[in-house]
C-alpha positions in Angstrom: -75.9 21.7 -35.1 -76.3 20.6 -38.5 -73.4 22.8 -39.9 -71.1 21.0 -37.5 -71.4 18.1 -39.9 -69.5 19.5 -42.1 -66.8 21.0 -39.7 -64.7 19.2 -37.0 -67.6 18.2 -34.7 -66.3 15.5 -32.4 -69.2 12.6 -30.9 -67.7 10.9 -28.3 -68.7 7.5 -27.3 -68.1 5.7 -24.4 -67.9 2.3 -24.6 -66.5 0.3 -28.2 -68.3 -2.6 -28.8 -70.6 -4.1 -31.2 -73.0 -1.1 -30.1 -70.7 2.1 -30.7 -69.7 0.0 -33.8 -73.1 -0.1 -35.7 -73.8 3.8 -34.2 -70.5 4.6 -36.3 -71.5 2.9 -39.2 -74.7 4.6 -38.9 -72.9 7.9 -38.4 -70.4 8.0 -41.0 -73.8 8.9 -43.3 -73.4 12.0 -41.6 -70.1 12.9 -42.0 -69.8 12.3 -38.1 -66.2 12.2 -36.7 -66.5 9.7 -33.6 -64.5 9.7 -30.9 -64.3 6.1 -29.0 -63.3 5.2 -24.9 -62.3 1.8 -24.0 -60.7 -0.5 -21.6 -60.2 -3.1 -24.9 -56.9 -2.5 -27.1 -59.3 -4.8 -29.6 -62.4 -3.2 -29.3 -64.7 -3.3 -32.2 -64.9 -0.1 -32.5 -60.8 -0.1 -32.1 -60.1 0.1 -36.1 -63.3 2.8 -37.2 -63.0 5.4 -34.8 -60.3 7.4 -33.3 -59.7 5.4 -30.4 -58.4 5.3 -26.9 -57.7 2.5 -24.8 -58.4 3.0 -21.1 -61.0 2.7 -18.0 -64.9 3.8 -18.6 -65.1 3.8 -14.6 -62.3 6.3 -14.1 -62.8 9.9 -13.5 -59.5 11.5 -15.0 -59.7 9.1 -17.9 -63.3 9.9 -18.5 -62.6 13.7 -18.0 -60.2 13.4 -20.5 -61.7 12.2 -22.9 -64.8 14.0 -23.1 -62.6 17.2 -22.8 -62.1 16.8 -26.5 -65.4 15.7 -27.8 -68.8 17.9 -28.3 -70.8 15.3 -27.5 -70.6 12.5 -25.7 -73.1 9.4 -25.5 -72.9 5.9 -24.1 -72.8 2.3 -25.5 -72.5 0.9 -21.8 -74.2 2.1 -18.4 -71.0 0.8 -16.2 -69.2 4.5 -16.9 -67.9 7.2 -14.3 -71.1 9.0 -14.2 -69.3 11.8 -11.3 -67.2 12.6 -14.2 -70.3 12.9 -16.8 -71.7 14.9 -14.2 -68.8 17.1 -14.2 -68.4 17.5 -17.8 -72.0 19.1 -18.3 -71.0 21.6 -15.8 -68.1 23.0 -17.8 -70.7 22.8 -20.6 -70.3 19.4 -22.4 -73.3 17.7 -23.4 -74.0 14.2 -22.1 -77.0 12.5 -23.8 -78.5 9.8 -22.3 -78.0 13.0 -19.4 -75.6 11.4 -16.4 -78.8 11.5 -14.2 -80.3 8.7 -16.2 -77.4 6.7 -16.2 -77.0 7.1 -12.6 -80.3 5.4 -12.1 -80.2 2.6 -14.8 -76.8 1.4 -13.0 -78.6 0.5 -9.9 -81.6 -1.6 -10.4 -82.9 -0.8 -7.0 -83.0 2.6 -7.9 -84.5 1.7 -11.1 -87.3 -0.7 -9.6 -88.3 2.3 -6.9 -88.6 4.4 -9.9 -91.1 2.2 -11.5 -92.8 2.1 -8.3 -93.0 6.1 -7.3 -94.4 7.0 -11.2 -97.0 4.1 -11.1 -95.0 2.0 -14.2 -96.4 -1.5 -13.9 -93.8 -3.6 -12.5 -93.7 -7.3 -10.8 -94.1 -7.2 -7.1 -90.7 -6.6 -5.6 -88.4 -6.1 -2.3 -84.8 -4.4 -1.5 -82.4 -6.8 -0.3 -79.5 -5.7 1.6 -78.1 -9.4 1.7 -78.4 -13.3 1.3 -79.9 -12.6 5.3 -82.5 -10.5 4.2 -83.6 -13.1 1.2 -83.9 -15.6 3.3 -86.1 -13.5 5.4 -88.6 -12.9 2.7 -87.8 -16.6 1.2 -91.9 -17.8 2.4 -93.8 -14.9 0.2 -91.3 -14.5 -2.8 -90.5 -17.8 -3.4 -90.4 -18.1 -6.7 -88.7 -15.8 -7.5 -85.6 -13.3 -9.7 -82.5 -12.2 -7.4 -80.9 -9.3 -9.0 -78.0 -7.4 -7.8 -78.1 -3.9 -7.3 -75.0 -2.9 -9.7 -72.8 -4.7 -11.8 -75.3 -7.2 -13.7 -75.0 -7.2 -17.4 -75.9 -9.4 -20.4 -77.6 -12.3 -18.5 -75.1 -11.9 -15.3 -76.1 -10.7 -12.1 -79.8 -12.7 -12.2 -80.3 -15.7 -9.8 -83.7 -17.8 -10.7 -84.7 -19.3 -7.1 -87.4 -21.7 -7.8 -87.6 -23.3 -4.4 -86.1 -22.8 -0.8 -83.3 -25.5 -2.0 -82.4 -22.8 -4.4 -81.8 -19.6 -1.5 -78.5 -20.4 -1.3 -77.7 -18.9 -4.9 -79.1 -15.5 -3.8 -76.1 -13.0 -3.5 -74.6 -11.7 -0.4 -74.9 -8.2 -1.9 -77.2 -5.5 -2.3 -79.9 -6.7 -4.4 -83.7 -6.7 -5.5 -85.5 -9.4 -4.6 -88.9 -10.1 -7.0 -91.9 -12.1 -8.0 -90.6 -14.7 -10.8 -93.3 -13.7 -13.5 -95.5 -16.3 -15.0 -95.5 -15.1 -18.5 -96.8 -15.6 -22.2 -94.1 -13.8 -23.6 -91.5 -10.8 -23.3 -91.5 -8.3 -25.9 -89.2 -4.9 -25.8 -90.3 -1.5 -27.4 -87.8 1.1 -28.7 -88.8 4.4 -27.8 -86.9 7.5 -28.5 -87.1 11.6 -27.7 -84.8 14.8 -28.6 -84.5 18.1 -26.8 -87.1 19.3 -28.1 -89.6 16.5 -26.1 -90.1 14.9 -29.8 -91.3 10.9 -28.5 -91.2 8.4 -31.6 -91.9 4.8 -31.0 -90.5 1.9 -32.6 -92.9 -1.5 -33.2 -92.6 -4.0 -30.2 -90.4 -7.2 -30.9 -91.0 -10.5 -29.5 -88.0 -11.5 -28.0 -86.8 -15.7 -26.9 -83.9 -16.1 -24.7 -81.2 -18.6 -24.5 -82.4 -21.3 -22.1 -78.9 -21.4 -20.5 -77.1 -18.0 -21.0 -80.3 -15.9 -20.2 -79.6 -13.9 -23.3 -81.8 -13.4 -26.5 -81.6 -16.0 -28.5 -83.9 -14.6 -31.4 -86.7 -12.1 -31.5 -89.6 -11.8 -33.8 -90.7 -8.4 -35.2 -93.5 -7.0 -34.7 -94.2 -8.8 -31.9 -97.7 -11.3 -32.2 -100.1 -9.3 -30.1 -103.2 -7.7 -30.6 -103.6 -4.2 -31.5 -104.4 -3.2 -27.7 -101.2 -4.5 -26.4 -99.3 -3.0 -28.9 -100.9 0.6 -28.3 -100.7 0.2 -24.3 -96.6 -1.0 -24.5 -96.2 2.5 -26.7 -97.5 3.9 -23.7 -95.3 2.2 -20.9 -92.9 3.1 -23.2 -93.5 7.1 -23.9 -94.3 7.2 -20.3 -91.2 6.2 -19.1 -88.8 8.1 -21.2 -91.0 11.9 -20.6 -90.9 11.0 -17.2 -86.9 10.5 -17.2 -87.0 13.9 -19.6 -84.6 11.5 -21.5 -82.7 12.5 -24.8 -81.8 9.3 -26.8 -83.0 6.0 -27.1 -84.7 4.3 -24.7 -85.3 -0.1 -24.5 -88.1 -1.3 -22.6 -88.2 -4.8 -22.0 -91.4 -5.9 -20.5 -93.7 -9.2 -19.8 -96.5 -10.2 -20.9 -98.5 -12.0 -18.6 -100.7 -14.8 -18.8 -104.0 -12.3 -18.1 -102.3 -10.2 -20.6 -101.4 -7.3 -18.6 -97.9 -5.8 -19.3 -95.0 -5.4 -16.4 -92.2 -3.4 -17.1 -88.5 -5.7 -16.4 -85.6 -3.8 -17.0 -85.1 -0.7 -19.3 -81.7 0.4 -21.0 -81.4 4.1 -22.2 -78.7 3.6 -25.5 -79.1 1.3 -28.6 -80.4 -2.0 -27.7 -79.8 -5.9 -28.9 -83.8 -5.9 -29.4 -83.4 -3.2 -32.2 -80.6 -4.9 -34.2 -83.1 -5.8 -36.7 -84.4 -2.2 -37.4 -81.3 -1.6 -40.1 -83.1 -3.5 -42.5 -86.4 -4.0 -41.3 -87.2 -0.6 -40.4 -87.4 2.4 -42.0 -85.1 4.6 -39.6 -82.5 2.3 -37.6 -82.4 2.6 -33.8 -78.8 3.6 -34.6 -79.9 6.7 -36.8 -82.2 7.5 -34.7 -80.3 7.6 -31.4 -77.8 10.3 -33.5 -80.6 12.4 -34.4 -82.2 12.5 -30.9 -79.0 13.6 -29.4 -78.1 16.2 -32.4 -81.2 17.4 -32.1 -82.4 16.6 -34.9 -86.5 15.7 -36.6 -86.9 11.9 -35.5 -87.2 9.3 -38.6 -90.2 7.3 -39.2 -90.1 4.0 -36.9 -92.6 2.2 -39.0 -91.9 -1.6 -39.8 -91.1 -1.7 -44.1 -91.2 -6.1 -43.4 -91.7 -8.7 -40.9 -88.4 -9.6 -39.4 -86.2 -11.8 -36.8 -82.7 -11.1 -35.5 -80.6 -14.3 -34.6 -77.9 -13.5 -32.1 -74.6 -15.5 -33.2 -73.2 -16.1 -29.5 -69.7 -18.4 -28.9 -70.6 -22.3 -28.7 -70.2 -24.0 -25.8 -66.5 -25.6 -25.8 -64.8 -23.5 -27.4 -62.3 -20.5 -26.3 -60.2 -18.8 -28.6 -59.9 -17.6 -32.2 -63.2 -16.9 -33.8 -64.4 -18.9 -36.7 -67.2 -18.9 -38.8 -68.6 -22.0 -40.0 -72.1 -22.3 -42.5 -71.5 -18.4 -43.4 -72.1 -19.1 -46.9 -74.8 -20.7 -46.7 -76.6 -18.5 -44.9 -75.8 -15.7 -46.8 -77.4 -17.5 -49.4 -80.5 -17.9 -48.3 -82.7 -15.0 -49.1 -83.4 -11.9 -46.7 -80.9 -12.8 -44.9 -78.3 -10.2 -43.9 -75.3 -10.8 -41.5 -73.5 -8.6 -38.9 -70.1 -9.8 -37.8 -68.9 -7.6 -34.4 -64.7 -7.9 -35.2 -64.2 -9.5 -31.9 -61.1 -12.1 -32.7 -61.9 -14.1 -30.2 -64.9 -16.3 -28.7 -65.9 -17.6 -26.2 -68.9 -19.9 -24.7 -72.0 -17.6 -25.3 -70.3 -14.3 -26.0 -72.1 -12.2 -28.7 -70.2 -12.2 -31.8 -72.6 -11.2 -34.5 -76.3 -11.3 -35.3 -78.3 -12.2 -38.6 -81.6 -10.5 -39.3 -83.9 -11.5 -41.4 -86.5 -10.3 -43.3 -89.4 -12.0 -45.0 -93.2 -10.9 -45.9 -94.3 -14.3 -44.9 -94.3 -14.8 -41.6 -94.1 -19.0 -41.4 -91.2 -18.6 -44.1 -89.2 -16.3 -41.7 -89.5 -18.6 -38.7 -88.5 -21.8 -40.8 -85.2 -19.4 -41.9 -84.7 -18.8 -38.2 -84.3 -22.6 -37.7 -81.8 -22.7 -40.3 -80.0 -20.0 -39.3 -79.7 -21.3 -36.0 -78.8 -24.9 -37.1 -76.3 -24.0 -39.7 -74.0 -20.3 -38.6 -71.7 -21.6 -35.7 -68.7 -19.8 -33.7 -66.4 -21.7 -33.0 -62.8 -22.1 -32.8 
């Protein structure tokens, strides 16, 4: 494989946002020539990549594209996974394999998973409909409505608190489960090659948005003890031999208030709780997805500094051309280092960038995520 560097090897990816963008980035260290699918003319991977604009969920478009690449991973789960499916039978590969994909798409696949391997999850039920929530309203209230397929990035997730909230469950197939009383949620990065080589990354302490349910900031390594950090490496590792995975893998998990972990959702590509590896770490989740799937020695995951990563979403209000304002002085600040995605235009909570941060003290770093949050704005 590692000849092909150095020839016309051809890595497709499907999916061109902010993702696919920092795995080219990462690539281009290794003379990779990346081939890019999607349905956005102004992608951000649009202008770094040979690029083609059209439908991840369509078979012939799908098929066609990967016809011409040697490789092809993911950015995005919502692709045409009969079509992945097909081009590993005329000898592509597909890493994450379409059969993970496949089961990552649904999350009632996903939650019976967890279940039929003994991962700790919360306590959950199958829903076919808002009928059968209401049916179940008197034991899992309070409680998470997810749908089945289509969620993504803080959509898809109903909180029902009370019974005067069961009329925001969806009419769709879904997965009904215990709201989780939690300390914290933390994610571990977890990665493994053909050759069953496991390397995992330091957990991260992640804080969502109160509004958007999206990560606001997250806090790396996480502030646990040593125990809780060795037994989410094993959630982890556990999950992604038992998938026989190639690539990266991001386990998001709880932390509950009798400090026992429960596995939420896992995603198997590059993850927004890994941003903060290019600096902080000394392989990047980015580098070391390419080397899982080229079959290649995994990097060291250890930590080289305490860091955060500040996601820079769209402010509320505004709609339209992106702009920028307190860039410069955040830039100055030190440790600071800034990631803008090359999407032109915002929106209210739509990730355009992130900051990470690195600092060796620990109370200084949280004061420069204050005034990083205070002071970069999107707007229009």
């Amino acid at each position: 494989m590692t000849n092909k560097f150095y020839q016309q090897f051809r890595l497709g990816v499907l999916g061109g946002g902010q993702l696919g963008r920092m795995l080219i980035q990462s690539g281009i260290d290794l003379n990779i020539e990346f081939n890019v699918l999607d349905p956005d003319a102004n992608a951000p991977c649009s202008q770094i990549s040979h690029f083609t604009c059209g439908k991840l969920t369509d078979f012939d478009t799908v098929m066609a594209f990967g016809e011409k690449c040697d490789l092809i991973t993911i950015e995005i789960e919502n692709v045409n996974i009969d079509a992945l499916k097909e081009l590993v039978k005329k000898g592509k590969k597909v890493f994450p394999q379409p059969e993970v994909i496949e089961l990552i798409q649904d999350k009632r696949v996903q939650k019976q998973f967890y279940k039929e391997h003994g991962i700790p999850t919360a306590e959950f039920i199958l829903t076919e409909n808002r009928s059968d929530v209401l049916k179940y309203a008197s034991a899992f209230v309070p409680s998470a409505h997810k749908l089945g397929k289509g969620g993504y990035d803080g959509q898809g997730v109903q909180i029902i608190r009370s019974t005067d909230d069961l009329h925001k469950a969806f009419d769709a197939p879904g997965v009904l489960e215990k709201l989780i009383d939690f300390e914290k949620e933390i994610a571990v990065i977890v990665s493994r090659n053909e050759r069953g080589e496991v390397r995992v990354f330091p957990s991260v302490e992640m804080v969502f948005h109160p509004e958007a349910n999206l990560v606001e900031y997250l806090l790396s390594p996480a502030q646990i003890d040593d125990a809780l950090e060795n037994r989410a490496a094993e959630i982890a590792t556990s999950i992604i031999e038992k998938l026989k995975m190639v690539g990266i893998l991001a386990v998001e998990m709880f932390l509950t208030k009798d400090h026992k972990l429960l596995v939420n959702e896992i995603a198997p590509r590059p993850h927004n709780s890994g941003h903060h590896t290019i600096e902080a770490n000394a392989t990047s989740q980015y580098q070391q997805h390419l080397r899982a799937i080229l079959g290649l020695a995994p990097g060291n995951t250890e930590a080289i500094l305490p860091a955060a990563m500040v996601n820079l979403l769209g402010e509320e209000g505004h709609t339209g051309v992106a702009n920028y304002s307190g860039l410069e002085e955040v830039l100055a600040i030190t440790g600071t280092h800034v990631h803008l995605y090359g999407k032109k235009m915002t929106k209210p909570f739509r990730k355009m960038g992130h900051v990470t941060i690195v600092d060796r003290d620990v109370d200084s770093l949280k004061k420069k995520i204050d005034f990083v949050k205070k002071t970069l704005k999107v707007t229009t």
